[in-house]
C-alpha positions as CSV (number, residue, x, y, z in Angstrom):
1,X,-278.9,37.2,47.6
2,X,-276.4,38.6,45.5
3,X,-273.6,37.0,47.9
4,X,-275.4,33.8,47.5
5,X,-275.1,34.0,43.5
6,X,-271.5,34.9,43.7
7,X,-270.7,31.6,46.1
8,X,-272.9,29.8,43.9
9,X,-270.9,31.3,40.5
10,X,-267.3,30.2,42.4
11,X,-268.4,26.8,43.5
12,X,-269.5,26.3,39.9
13,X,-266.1,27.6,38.8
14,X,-264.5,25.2,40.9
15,X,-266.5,22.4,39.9
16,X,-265.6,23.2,36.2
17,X,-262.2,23.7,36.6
18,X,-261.9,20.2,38.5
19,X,-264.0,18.7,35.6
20,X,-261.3,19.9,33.4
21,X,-258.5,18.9,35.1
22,X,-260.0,15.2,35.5
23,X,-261.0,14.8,31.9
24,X,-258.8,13.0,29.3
25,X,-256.5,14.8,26.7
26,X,-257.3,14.8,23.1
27,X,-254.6,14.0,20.0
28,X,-255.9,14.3,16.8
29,X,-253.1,13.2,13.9
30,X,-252.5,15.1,11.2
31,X,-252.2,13.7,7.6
32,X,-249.8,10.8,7.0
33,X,-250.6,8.8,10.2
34,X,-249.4,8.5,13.6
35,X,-246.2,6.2,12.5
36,X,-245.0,8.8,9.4
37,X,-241.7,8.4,11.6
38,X,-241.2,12.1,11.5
39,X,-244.0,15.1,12.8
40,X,-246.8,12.8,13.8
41,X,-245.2,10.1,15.1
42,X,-243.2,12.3,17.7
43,X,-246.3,13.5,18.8
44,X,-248.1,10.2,19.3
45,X,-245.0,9.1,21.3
46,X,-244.9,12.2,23.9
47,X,-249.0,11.2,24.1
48,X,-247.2,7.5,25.1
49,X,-244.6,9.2,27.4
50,X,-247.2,11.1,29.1
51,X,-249.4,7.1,29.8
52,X,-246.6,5.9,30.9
53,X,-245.6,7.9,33.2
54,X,-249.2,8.4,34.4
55,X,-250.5,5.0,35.7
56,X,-254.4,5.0,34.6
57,X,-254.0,7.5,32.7
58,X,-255.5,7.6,29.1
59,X,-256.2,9.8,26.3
60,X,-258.6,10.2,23.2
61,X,-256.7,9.9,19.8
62,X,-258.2,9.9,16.3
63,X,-256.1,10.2,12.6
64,X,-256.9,12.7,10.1
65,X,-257.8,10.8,6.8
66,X,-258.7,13.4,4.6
67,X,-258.9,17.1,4.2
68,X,-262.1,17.4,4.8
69,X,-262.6,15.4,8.0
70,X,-260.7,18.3,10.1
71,X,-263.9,19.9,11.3
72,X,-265.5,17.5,12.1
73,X,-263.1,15.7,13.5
74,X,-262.5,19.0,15.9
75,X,-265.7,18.6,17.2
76,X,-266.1,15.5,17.5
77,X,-263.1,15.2,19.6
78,X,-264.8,18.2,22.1
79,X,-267.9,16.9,21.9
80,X,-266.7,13.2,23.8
81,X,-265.4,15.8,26.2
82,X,-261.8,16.0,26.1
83,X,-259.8,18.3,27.4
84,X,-257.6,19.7,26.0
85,X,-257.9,18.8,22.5
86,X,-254.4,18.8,20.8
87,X,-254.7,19.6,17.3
88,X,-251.5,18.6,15.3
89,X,-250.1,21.0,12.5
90,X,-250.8,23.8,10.9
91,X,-253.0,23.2,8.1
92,X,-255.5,22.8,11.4
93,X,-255.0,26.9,12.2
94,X,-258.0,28.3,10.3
95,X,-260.3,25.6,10.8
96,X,-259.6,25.5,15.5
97,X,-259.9,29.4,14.4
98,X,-263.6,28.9,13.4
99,X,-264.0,25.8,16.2
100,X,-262.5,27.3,19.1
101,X,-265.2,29.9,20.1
102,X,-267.9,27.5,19.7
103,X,-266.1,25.8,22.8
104,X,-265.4,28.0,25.3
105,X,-264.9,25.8,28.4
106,X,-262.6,23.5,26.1
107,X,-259.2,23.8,26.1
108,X,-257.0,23.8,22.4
109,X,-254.1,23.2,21.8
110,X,-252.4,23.6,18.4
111,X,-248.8,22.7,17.1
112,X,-247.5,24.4,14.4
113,X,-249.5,27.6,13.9
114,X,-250.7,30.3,16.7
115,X,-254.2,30.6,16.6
116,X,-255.5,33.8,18.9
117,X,-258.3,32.4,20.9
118,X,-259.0,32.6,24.9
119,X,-258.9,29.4,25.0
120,X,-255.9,28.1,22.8
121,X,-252.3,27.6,23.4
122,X,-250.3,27.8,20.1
123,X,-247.3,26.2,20.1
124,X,-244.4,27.2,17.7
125,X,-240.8,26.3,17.6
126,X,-237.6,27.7,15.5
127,X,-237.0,25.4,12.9
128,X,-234.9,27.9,11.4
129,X,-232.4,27.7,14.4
130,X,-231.7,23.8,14.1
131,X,-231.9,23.8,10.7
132,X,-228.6,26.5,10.6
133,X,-226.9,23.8,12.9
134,X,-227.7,20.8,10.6
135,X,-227.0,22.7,7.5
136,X,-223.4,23.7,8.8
137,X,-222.9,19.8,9.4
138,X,-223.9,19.2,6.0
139,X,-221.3,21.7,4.7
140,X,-218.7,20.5,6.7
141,X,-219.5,16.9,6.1
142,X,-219.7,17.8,1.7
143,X,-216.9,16.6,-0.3
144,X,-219.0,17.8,-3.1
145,X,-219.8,21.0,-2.5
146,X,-223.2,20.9,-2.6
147,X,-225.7,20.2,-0.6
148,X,-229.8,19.5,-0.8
149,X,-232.6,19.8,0.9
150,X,-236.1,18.1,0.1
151,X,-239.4,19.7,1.6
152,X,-242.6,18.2,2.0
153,X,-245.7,21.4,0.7
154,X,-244.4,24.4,-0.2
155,X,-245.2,26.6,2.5
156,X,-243.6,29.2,4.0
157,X,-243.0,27.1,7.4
158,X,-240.9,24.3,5.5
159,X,-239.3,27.6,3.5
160,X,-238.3,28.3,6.9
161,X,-236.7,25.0,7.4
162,X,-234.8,25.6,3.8
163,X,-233.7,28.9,4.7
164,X,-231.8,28.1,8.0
165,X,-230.6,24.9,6.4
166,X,-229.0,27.1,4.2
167,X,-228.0,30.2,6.3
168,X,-226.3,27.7,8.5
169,X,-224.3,25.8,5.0
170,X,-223.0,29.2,3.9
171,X,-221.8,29.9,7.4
172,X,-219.6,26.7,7.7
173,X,-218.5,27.3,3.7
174,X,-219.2,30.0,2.1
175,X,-219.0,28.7,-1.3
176,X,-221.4,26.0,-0.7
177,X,-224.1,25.1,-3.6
178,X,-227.4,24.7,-1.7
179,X,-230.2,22.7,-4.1
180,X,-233.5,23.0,-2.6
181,X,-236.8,21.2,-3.7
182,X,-240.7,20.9,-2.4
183,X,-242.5,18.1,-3.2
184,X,-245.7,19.7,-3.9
185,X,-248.2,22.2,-3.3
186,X,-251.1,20.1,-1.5
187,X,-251.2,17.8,1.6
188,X,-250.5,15.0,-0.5
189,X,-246.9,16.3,-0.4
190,X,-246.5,15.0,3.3
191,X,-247.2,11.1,2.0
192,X,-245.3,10.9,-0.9
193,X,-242.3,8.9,-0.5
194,X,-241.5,7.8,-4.2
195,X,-241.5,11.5,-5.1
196,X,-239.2,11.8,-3.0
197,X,-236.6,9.3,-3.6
198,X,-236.9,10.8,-7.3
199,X,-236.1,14.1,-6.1
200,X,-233.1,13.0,-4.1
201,X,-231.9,11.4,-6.9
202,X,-232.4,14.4,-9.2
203,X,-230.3,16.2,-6.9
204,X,-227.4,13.6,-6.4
205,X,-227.4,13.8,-10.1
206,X,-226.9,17.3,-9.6
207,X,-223.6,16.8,-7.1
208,X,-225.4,16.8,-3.6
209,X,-224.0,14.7,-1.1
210,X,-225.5,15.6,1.8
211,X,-229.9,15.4,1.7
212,X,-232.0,17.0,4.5
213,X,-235.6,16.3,4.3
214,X,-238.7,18.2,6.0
215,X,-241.4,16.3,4.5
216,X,-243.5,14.1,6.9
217,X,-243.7,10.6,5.6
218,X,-241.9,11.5,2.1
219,X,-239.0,12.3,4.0
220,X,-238.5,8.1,4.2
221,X,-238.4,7.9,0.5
222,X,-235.9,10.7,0.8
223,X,-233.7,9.0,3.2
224,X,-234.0,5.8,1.7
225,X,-232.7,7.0,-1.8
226,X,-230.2,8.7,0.0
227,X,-229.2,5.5,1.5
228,X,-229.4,3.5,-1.6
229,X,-226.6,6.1,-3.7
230,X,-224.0,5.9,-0.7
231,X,-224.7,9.4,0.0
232,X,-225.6,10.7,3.6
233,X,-228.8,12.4,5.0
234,X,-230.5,14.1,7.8
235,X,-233.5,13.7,9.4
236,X,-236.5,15.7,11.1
237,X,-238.6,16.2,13.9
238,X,-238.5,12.4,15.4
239,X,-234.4,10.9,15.6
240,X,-234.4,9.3,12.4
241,X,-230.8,8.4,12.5
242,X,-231.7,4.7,13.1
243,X,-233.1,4.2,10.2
244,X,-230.0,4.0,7.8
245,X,-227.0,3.8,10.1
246,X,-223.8,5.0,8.4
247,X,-225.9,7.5,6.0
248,X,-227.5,9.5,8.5
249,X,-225.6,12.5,9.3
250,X,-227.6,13.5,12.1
251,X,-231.3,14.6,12.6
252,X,-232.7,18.0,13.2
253,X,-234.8,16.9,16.3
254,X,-238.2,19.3,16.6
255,X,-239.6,18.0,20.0
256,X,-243.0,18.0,19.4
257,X,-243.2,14.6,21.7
258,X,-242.2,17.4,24.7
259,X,-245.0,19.7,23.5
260,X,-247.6,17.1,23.6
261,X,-246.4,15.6,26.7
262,X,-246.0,19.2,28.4
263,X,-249.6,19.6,27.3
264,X,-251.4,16.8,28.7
265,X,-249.4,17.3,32.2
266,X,-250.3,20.9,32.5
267,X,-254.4,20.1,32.0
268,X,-253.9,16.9,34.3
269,X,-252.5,19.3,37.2
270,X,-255.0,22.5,36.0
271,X,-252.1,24.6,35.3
272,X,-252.2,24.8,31.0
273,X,-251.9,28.1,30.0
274,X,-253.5,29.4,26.8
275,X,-251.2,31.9,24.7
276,X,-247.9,31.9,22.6
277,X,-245.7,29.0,23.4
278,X,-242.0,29.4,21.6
279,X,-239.8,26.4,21.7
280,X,-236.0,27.3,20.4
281,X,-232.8,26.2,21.0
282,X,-232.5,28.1,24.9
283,X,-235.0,25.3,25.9
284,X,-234.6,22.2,23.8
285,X,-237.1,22.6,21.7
286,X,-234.6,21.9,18.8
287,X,-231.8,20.5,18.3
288,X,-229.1,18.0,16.8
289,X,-229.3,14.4,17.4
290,X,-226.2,12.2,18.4
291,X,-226.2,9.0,19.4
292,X,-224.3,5.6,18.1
293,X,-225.5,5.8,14.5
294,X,-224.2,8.8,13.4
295,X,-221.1,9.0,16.2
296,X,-218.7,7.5,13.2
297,X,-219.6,10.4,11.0
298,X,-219.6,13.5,13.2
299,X,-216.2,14.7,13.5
300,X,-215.2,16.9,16.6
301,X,-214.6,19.9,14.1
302,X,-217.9,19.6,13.6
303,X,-219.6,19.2,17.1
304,X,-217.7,22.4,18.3
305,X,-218.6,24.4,15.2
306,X,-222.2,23.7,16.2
307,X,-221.8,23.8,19.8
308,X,-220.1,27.3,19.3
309,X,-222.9,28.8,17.0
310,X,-225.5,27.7,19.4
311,X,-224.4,29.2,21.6
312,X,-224.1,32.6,20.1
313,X,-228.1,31.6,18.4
314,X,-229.0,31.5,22.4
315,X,-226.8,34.6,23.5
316,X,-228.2,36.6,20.7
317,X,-225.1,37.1,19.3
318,X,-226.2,35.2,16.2
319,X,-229.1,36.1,14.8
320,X,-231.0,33.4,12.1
321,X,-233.1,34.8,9.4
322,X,-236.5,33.3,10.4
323,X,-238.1,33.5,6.3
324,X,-241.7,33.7,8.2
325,X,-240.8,37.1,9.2
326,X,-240.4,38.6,5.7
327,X,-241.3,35.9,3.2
328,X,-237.7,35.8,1.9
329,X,-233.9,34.2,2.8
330,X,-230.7,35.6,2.1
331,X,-229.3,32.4,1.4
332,X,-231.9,30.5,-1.1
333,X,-233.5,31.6,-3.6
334,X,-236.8,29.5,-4.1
C-alpha cells in the first residue's frame, strides 16, 4: 500500500511538473505602460523575443493602471493559470511577498527586488556598475564640468543608479560637479515627462552638459529637453540612443528583455530555478550601448577608458560602491 501511495505521489509530481512546464508565462507591466521606452518596454520586448523565437508560443500580459490593482492583478494572473507569473519592478516586492505563499505550485518571478519565497526567483542587476561606465563618458564627454543626472522616485534603487553615475564621473575627472535630482516621492514620478524636461532645464541652467535619466517614462521628457538645449544625454534600461541622434551620448542598457526572455525559456523547458538571480557586468546584464547614433560622439579615449574599468569592475580589481548596501555614496550627497 504504502509503495502504491508513493508511485501514486511521483506520477502526480510528474503530471504537475509537465502541467507547469506546458502552461503559458505571465507579464504583468508595471506603472507607465508597456511602451514607456525605458524599464517596461524592455521587458515586453524580451516577452516578444521569447514568441518569436517560439512558434505557437504565447503568453498572458496585463498593465498595471493603478497602485491599487497590484494584488489583484497578482492573482488574477495565477488564477488564469499561468506559469510563471513575471511581476515587473519593485514596488511589486511586498505585495508577491503576501501573494506568493497563497500559490505554491505557481512559479514567480520578480525583477527588481528579491523576494524570499520557495517559489520565487528575484532577479536583480548592478545598476551601479553601468552607471560608473556611463558617468565616466559623461565626464569625459563635459566641456562644462558638470554633469546631471535626473531620477524617476526617490528610492534608494535609483540612488543607486546616482551614486555609480557619479563614482564613475569623479573617476574620469576628479573635479567634476555632479547635480543630481528625483522627480518625486510617489509612482507618479515614473510618468512624468514635463517634470522632467523642467528639471533638465534647471540643471542646464546650472552648467550641466551631459543629462542621465533613470526615470521610466519621464526620462523622454528628460531626453527630449536635453535635445531641445543642444546639450547631450543618456539613456536607460532599453537603447534609447535612437531617439535624438546626435544628443545621445550613449545608454546605460539594463537587460531586463534578457531576464524576461531567460524566464519564460527556463519554465517552457522545466528548468526555472527559484532564488537570487544577479545580473552584472561579467554576464551582460549591463552595459553601454554603441551603435550608429552615438558612434560620432564616442571618442576612442573614451571607449578604452570604459573598456579598461570594466574590466577591472569584472576582475574585482575595482570595486563600485553599491548605495543599497549602506544607504550612502561617497561621491553624491543627496
Amino acid at each position: 500500500m504504502t509503495t502504491m501511495k508513493t508511485l501514486l505521489g511521483a506520477v502526480a509530481a510528474s503530471a504537475l511538473a509537465a502541467g507547469a512546464a506546458m502552461a503559458e508565462p505571465g507579464l504583468i507591466i508595471d506603472l507607465g505602460g508597456k511602451f514607456d521606452k525605458s524599464f517596461n518596454e524592455s521587458a515586453y520586448n524580451g516577452a516578444q523575443r521569447w514568441v518569436e523565437d517560439n512558434d505557437g508560443a504565447d503568453y498572458l500580459e496585463t498593465e498595471l493602471a493603478s497602485e491599487a490593482q497590484r494584488e489583484q492583478t497578482m492573482r488574477r494572473m495565477a488564477d488564469r493559470g499561468a506559469n510563471p507569473v513575471v511581476v515587473l519592478g519593485f514596488a511589486n516586492g511586498s505585495t508577491l511577498e503576501q501573494v506568493a505563499p497563497d500559490y505554491p505550485e505557481t512559479n514567480f518571478v520578480i525583477v527588481d527586488m528579491v523576494v524570499d519565497q520557495p517559489n520565487v526567483q528575484s532577479i536583480v542587476f548592478a545598476e551601479h556598475q553601468g552607471s560608473y561606465l556611463v558617468g565616466m563618458m559623461a565626464a569625459m564627454a563635459s566641456e562644462t564640468g558638470t554633469v546631471s543626472f535626473v531620477g524617476g522616485m526617490d528610492v534608494p534603487l535609483i540612488r543607486k543608479f546616482a551614486c555609480g553615475y557619479a563614482q564613475g564621473a569623479k573617476a574620469a575627472n576628479p573635479d567634476v560637479e555632479v547635480i543630481a535630482n528625483m522627480t518625486g516621492t510617489t509612482p507618479a514620478a515614473w510618468n512624468d515627462p514635463v517634470k522632467g524636461g523642467e528639471l533638465t532645464r534647471s540643471q542646464i541652467s546650472q552648467g550641466s552638459d551631459v543629462v542621465f535619466a533613470a526615470a521610466g517614462g519621464t526620462g523622454v521628457g528628460v531626453l527630449q529637453a536635453a535635445a531641445d538645449e543642444g546639450e547631450l544625454a543618456i539613456g536607460v534600461d532599453s537603447n534609447q540612443n535612437y531617439l535624438h541622434p546626435g544628443n545621445m551620448l550613449t545608454s546605460m542598457v539594463k537587460r531586463v528583455d534578457n531576464a524576461v526572455y531567460d524566464a519564460f525559456t527556463a519554465a517552457a523547458e522545466g528548468e526555472l530555478q527559484t532564488g537570487i538571480v544577479v545580473k552584472d557586468l561579467s554576464n551582460d546584464g549591463v552595459g553601454v550601448a554603441m551603435d550608429e547614433f552615438n558612434e560620432d560622439l564616442v571618442t576612442e579615449e573614451m571607449m578604452a577608458a570604459v573598456e579598461e574599468a570594466r574590466a577591472a569592475i569584472v576582475s574585482g580589481e575595482l570595486e563600485v560602491h553599491d548605495y543599497t548596501s549602506d544607504d550612502s555614496c561617497p561621491a553624491l550627497t543627496f
